[in-house]
N, C-alpha and C positions, 0 to 999 in steps of 0.2 A: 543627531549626527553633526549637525553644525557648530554645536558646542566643541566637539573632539575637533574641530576643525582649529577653531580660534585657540583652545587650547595647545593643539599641535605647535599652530607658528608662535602661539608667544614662546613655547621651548626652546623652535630652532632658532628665535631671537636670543634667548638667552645666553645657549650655547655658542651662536654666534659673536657673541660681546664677548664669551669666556675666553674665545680662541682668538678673536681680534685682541686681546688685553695681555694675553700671552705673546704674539707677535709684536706688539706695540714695547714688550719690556722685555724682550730677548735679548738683549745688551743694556739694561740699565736695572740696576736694582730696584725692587717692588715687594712691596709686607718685608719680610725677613731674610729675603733669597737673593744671591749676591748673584747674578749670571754673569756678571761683566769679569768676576773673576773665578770662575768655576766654569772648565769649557763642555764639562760632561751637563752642567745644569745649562748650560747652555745649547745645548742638543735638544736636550729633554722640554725644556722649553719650548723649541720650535717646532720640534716632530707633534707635540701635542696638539700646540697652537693650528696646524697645519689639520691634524686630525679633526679636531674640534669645528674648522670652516669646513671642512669636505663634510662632516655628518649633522652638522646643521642643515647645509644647501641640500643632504639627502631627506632629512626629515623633512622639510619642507615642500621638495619634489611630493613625498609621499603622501602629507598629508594629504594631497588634493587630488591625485591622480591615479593614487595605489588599492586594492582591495583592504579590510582592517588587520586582515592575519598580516600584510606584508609593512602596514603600521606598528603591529604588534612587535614584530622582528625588529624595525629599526629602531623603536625607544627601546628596547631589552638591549643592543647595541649602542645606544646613547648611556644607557646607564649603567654598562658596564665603563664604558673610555671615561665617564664620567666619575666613576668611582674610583680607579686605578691613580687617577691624577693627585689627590692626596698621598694616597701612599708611596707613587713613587717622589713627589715634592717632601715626605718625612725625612725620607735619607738624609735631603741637603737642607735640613733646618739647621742652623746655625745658633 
């Protein structure tokens, strides 16, 4: 059990960095994505960014406090936000 533990928060770390890195370039271009002149990508940008810290700090709540079905749920929840993000980021490849 301890292992899904550790494992847990290095996810909500990672997720965490994902969503701070999107906040951090919500008006400045990053890889190929222009936000500063695109205001829809720029939405998109921050609504994720904003998602991505809320379901970290949930994953994280969870790993330690939650039964494992309601851990189950929330990475099945992480890896969907986590999948969509590419796809909606193809629209605006430049």
């Amino acid at each position: 059990m301890t292992i899904i533990k550790i494992l847990t928060l290095l996810l909500a770390g990672i997720i965490f960095f994902l969503g701070y890195y999107l906040w951090a370039h919500r008006q400045k271009a990053f890889l190929m994505f222009h936000p500063e002149n695109n205001h829809a990508l720029s939405i998109i940008v921050k609504t994720y960014s904003l998602i991505l810290i809320i379901s970290s700090l949930i994953t994280f709540i969870t790993g330690f406090f939650f039964a494992p079905w309601v851990l189950a749920l929330v990475l099945i929840c992480n890896v969907t936000i986590i999948a969509t993000l590419p796809i909606m980021m193809l629209i605006f490849l430049q």
